[in-house]
VOGU-3710 file (C-alpha; in Angstrom, 3 decimals, decimal comma):
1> xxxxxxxxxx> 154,653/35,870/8,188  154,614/32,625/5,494  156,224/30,095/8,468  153,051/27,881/9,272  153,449/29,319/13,197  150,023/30,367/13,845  147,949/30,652/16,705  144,366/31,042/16,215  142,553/32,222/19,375  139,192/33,632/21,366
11> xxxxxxxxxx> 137,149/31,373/19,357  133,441/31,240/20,034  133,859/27,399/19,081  136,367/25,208/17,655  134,301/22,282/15,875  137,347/19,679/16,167  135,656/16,917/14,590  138,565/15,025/16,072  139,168/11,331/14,937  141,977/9,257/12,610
21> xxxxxxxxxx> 139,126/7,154/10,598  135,877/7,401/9,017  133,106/7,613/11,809  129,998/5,662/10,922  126,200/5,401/11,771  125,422/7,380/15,668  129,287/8,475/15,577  128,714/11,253/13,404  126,863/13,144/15,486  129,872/13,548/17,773
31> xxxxxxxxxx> 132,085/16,591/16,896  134,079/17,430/19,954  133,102/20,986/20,116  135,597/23,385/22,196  133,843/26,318/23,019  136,541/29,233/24,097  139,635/27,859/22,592  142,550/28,297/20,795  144,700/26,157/18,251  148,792/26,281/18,130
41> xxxxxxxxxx> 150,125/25,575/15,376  153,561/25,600/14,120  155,369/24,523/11,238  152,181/23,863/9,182  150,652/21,440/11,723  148,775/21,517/14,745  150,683/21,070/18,472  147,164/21,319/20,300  143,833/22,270/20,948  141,396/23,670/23,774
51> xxxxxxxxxx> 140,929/25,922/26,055  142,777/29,134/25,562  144,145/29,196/29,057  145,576/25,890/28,882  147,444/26,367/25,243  148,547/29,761/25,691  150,154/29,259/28,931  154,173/30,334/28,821  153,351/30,375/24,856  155,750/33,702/23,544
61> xxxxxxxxxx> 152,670/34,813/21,241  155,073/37,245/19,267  156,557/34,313/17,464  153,413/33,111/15,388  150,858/35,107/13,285  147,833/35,661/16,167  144,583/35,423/14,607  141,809/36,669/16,900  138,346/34,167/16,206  136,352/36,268/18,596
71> xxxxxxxxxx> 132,913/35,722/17,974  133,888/33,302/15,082  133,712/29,275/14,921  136,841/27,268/13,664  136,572/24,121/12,181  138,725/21,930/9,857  138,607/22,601/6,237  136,813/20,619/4,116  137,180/17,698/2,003  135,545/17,219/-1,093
81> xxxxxxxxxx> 136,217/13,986/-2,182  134,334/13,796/-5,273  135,078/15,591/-8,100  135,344/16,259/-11,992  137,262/19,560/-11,925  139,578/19,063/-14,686  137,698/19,616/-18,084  137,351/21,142/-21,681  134,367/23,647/-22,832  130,698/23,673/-20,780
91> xxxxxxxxxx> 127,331/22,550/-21,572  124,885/25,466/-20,367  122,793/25,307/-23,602  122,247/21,734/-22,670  121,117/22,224/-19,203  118,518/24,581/-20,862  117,504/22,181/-22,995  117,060/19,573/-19,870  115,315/22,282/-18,083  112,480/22,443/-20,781
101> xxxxxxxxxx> 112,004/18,221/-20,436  114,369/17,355/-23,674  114,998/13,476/-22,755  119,210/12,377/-22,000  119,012/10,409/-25,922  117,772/13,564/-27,480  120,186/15,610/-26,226  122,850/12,737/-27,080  121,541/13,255/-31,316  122,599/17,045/-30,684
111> xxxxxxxxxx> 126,018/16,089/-29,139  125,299/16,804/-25,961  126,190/14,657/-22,760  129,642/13,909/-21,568  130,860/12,728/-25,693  130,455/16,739/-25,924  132,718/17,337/-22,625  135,038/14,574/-24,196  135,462/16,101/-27,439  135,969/19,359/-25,726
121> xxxxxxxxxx> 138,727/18,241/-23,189  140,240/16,283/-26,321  140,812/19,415/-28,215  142,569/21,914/-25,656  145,432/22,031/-24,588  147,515/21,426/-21,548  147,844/25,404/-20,708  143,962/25,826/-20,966  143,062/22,816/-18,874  145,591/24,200/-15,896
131> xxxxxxxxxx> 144,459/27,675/-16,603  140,765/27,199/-16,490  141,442/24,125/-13,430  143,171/26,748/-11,531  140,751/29,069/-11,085  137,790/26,552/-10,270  139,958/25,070/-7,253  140,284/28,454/-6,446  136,739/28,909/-6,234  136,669/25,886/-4,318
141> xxxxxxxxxx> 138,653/27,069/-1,493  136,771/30,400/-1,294  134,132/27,973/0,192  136,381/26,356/2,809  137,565/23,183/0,650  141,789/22,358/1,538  141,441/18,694/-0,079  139,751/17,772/-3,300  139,535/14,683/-5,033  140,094/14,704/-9,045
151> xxxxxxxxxx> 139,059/12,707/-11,673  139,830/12,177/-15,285  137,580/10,548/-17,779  137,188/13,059/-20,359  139,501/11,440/-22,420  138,435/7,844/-22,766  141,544/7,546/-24,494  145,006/6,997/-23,245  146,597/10,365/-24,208  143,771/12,846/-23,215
161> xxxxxxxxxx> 143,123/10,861/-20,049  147,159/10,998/-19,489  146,757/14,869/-20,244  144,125/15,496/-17,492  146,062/13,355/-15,298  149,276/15,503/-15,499  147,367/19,055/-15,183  146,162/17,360/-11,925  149,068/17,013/-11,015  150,527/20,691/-11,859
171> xxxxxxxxxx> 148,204/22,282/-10,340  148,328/19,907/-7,198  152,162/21,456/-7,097  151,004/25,140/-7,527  148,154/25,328/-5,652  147,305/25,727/-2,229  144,665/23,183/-2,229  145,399/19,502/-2,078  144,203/17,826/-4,835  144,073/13,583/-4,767
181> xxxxxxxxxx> 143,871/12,108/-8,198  141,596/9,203/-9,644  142,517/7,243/-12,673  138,660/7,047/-14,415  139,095/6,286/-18,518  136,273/3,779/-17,519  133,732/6,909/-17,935  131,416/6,113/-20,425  131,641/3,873/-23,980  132,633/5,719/-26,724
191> xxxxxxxxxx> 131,072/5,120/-30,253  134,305/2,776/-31,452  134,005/0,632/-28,214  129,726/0,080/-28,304  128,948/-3,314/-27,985  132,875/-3,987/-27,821  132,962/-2,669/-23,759  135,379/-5,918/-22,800  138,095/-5,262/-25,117  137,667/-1,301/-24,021
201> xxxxxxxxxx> 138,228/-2,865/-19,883  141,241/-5,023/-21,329  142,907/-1,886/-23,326  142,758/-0,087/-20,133  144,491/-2,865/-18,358  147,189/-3,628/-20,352  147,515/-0,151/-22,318  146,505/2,803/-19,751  146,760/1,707/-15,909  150,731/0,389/-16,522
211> xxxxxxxxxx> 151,157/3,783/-17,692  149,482/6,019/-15,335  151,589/3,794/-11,942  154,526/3,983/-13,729  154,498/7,891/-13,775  152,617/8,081/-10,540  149,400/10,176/-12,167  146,814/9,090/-9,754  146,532/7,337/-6,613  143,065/5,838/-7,021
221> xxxxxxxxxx> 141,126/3,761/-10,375  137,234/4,397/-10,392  134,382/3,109/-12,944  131,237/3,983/-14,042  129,523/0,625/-12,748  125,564/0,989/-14,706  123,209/-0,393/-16,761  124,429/0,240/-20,971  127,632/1,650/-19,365  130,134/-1,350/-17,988
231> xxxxxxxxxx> 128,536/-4,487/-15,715  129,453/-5,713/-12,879  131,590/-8,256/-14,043  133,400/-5,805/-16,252  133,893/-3,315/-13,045  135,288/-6,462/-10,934  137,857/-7,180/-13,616  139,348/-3,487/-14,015  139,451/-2,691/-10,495  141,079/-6,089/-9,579
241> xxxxxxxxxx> 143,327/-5,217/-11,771  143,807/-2,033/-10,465  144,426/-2,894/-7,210  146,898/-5,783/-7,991  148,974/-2,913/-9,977  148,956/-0,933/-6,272  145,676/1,297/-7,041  143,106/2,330/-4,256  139,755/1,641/-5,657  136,761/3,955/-5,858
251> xxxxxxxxxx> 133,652/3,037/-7,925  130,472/5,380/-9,538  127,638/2,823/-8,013  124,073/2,463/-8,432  123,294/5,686/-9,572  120,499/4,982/-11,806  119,234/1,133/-11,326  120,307/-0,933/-8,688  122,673/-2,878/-10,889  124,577/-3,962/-7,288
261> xxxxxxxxxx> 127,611/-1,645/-6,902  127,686/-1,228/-3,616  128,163/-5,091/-2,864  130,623/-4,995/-5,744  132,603/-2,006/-3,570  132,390/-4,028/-0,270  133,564/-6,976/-2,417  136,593/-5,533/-4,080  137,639/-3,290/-0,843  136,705/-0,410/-2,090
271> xxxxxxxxxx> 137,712/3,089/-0,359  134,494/4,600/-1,226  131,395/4,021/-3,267  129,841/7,036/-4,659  126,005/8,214/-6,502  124,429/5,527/-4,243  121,037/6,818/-5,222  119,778/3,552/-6,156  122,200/1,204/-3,553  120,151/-1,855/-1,968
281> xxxxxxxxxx> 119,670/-3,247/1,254  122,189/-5,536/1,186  124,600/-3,003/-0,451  124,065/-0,822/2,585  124,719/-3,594/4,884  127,658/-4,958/2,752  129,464/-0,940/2,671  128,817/-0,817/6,503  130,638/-3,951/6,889  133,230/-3,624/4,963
291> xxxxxxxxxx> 134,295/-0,116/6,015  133,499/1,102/2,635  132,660/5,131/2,669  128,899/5,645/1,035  130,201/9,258/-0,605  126,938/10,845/-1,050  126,066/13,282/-4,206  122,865/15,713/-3,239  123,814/18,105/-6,084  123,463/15,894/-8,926
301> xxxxxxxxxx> 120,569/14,279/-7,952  119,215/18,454/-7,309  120,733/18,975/-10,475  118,883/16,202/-12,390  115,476/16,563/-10,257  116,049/12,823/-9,335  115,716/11,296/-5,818  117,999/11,808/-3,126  120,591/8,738/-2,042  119,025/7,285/1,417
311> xxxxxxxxxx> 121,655/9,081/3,574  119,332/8,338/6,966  118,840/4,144/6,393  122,597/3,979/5,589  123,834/6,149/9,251  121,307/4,114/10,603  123,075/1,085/9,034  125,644/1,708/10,299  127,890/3,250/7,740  129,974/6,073/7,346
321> xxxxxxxxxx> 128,439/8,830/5,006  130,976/11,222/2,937  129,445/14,125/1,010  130,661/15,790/-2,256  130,271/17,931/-4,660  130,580/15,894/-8,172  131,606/19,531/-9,706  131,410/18,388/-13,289  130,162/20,149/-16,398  126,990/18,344/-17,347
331> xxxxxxxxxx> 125,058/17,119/-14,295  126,274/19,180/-11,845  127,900/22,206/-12,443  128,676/23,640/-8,947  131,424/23,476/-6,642  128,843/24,615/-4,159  129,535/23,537/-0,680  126,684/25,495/1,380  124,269/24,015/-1,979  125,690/20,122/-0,408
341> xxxxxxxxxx> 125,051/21,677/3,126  121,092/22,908/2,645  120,516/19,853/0,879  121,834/17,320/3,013  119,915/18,770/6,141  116,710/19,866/4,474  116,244/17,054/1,946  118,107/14,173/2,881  117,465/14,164/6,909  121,169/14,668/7,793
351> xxxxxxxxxx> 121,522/16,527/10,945  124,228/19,463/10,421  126,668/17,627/12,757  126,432/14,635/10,297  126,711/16,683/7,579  130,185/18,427/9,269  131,177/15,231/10,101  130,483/14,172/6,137  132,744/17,077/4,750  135,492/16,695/6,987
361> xxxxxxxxxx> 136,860/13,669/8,979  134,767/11,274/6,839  135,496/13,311/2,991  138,990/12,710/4,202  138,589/8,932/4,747  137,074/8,276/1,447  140,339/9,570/0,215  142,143/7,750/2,755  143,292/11,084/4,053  142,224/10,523/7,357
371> xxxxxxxxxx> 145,280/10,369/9,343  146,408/13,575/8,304  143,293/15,936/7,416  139,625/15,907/8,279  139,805/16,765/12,062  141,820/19,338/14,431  143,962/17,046/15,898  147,432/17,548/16,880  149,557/16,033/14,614  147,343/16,816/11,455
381> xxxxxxxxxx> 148,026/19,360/8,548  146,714/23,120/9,966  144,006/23,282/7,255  141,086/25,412/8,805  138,244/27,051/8,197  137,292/30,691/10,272  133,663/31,137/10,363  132,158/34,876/10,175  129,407/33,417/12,759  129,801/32,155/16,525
391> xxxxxxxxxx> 128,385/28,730/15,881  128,698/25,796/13,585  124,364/25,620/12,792  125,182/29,115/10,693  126,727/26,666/8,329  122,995/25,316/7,942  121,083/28,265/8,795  122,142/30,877/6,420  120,570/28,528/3,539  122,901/28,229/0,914
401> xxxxxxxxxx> 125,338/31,522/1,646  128,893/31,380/2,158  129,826/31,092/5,432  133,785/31,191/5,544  135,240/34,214/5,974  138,861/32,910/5,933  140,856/29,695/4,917  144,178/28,325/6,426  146,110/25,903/4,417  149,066/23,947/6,535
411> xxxxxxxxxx> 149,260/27,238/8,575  149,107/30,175/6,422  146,138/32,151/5,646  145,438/31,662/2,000  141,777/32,813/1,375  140,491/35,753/3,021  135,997/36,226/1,991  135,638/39,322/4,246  133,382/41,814/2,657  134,885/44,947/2,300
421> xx> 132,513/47,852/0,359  135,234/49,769/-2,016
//
C-alpha cells in the first residue's frame, strides 16, 4: 500500500519533538514525549498524535498500512542540515597522510585539500555525480535522515558549480529524501583568483547568482567567511547581494580564528551560522538575538582532532543549537548520524534531548523547514523514524550503532535496517 495512509501504533514512546520554530537555550530539553501512542497519518501527513485510545477511536484500521511500534520509540526523522554530498573522486590517501602529522600546506604541494576534490568534481560528469550522490543519500536515510541540506562549491567556477547544482536537483526529484540546496562557489580561492578574492566576490555577483535564481538551483547562498579565505567585508557584500536577488543566507563562520562570523550572520539575517568552533562572546550573544541557528559540526572538528564548538555556553546563551553532519570528502568523510550523536553528548555536554532536539525541529529551522518537518505535529510531512529500542536514550547509549530500524518518508515506509541472518 504506496497511499501515505498509515497508522503507526503500540509505541513504547513517540518522541514528538513538537514545535513550528527553532527552540533555543532551556527549550531544548523539552520533547513532548507520548509514551503509549499512536500516529494517523493519511495522505503523506500527519492528522494526530497520542494516546492510542484516543486516535484509534471509530478509526476503520483496514484502510491504512498498520505498523505495530511495540516495544519501539518513534520519533521524527532527521534533518541534516549541513552537508557536502554532491562531489567528484575521494581523498583517503590524504587522510592517511594527516593521520601521520603531514601539516594542511604540505598536503596542498601534493594536491591534496579541497583544489583535489575541485579538480575531481570538474572532470566527471553529470551521470557519475547523480550516480555516486544517489547512493550516499541513500546511506543517509539508512540512518534516519528525511531532509538534507546540499551544497556546491566544488566547482568554483560557474559551470561545474551549475553542474552540482542541477544533480541536486535530480536527485531531489528521484529520491525519497528531501534534499535543500545551497548556492556556495564562495568555497575556497582558486590559484587564478589569489590575491584577486574581490573581483572573484563580484564575478559571482554579476556572473553566477543571476544564473542560479533564474533557474531556481538553490534556495540558499553560503561562504567560507576565514582568515586567507574571503573577509568579512567580502562575505557582507556577496550575501547582501544574495539576499537582495531573493536568497536565504547561510555562512561557514569562525571555524578556525575568530575572524567574527557569527556577528556578521546576526548582522546580515542569516538562517544559520555553521563550524562555530572559534565564535566569540558577542557572536553568541548576537546569533541568540537575532534568531540565527548556531549549526554545530562535532565530526569535523573529531575528524581534524581540533576542539569542539562551545555547544553548552551558546544553549546557555540562549540560542538555538542545530547539529550536522558536514559529510564532505576531505575533513569529514561520514554521513554518520549516531558518530554526531556520541559526540555531542560525550564531548560537547549536550544532553541527548538537546541533541534530538538539534537533529530534528531545530536541523529543520536552519533550513527554514520548520513549519513542515522537524516535529510530529499534525499538519507536518509523515517523515519518521521507528526505533528497534523502547526509549529515545538508546539513541545515546548504544555508542555510535545504528539505531533505526525503519524510515517513513511522507507516509510510506522507504528504509527498512532490520537484521535478517540469510
Amino acid at each position: 500500500m504506496q497511499s501515505g495512509n498509515m497508522i503507526i501504533k503500540n509505541a513504547s514512546q513517540i518522541v514528538t519533538c513538537s514545535g513550528t520554530k527553532a527552540k533555543k537555550g532551556k527549550e531544548m530539553q523539552d520533547l513532548h514525549v507520548v509514551e503509549n501512542g499512536a500516529i494517523l497519518i493519511e495522505k503523506g501527513i500527519i492528522q494526530s498524535v497520542g494516546k492510542e485510545e484516543e486516535i484509534l477511536k471509530g478509526i476503520d484500521e483496514s484502510q491504512y498500512q498498520v505498523i505495530d511500534a511495540e516495544g519501539k520509540a518513534v520519533l521524527p526523522g532527521f534533518v541534516d542540515s549541513h552537508t557536502h554530498f554532491v562531489f567528484g573522486g575521494y581523498r583517503a590517501e590524504e587522510f592517511t597522510w594527516r593521520l601521520r602529522g603531514d601539516d594542511y600546506m604540505d598536503i596542498m604541494n601534493r594536491g591534496g585539500g579541497i583544489i583535489s576534490t575541485v579538480q575531481a568534481t570538474q572532470e566527471e560528469s553529470k551521470e557519475e555525480l547523480y550516480e555516486n550522490g544517489y547512493q550516499r543519500l541513500t546511506s543517509m536515510l539508512s540512518f534516519g535522515v528525511t531532509t538534507a541540506e546540499g551544497k556546491s562549491g566544488y566547482g568554483l567556477n560557474k559551470e561545474t558549480e551549475l553542474k552540482q547544482l542541477e544533480v541536486m536537483k535530480e536527485i531531489n526529484e528521484n529520491h525519497p529524501v528531501d534534499v535543500i540546496s545551497t548556492f556556495m562557489e564562495a568555497h575556497a580561492v582558486p590559484a587564478e583568483y589569489k590575491g584577486k578574492e574581490d573581483e572573484m566576490i563580484e564575478n559571482i555577483i554579476r556572473e553566477s547568482l543571476p544564473e542560479i535564481k533564474e533557474k531556481n538551483l538553490a534556495e540558499f547562498c553560503d561562504i567560507f567567511t576565514e582568515k586567507n579565505v574571503f573577509t568579512i567585508e567580502q562575505s557582507r557584500r556577496l550575501l547582501t547581494a544574495a539576499a537582495e536577488m531573493g536568497f536565504k543566507l547561510k555562512m561557514h563562520a569562525d571555524e578556525i580564528v575568530p575572524l567574527g562570523g557569527a556577528e556578521l550572520a546576526a548582522e546580515v539575517g542569516a538562517v544559520s551560522a555553521d563550524h562555530l568552533l572559534q565564535a566569540s562572546d558577542a557572536g553568541i550573544a548576537a546569533m541568540a538575538e537575532k534568531d540565527v541557528v548556531a549549526t554545530l559540526l562535532p565530526g569535523t572538528a573529531f575528524s581534524l582532532r581540533e576542539s569542539y564548538a562551545r555547544a553548552r555556553d551558546m544553549i546557555e546563551a540562549n540560542c538555538a543549537v542545530a547539529l550536522a553532519s558536514d559529510f564532505n570528502p576531505g575533513s569529514c568523510h561520514t554521513e554518520s548520524i549516531p558518530l554526531i550523536i556520541a559526540l555531542a553528548t560525550l564531548y560537547m555536554g549536550m544532553s541527548p534531548e538537546e541533541t534530538i532536539t538539534a537533529l530534528t525541529i531545530n536541523g529543520a529551522a536552519a533550513v527554514d523547514r520548520a513549519d513542515s518537518v522537524g516535529s510530529l505535529d499534525p499538519g507536518k510531512k509523515a517523515d519518521i523514524i521507528i526505533l528497534r529500542d523502547p526509549s529515545y536514550h538508546f539513541l545515546s547509549y548504544h555508542i555510535g550503532v545504528n539505531s533505526v530500524e525503519r524510515v517513513v518518508k511522507d507516509g510510506i515506509m522507504v528504509m527498512d535496517n532490520r537484521h535478517k541472518l540469510l
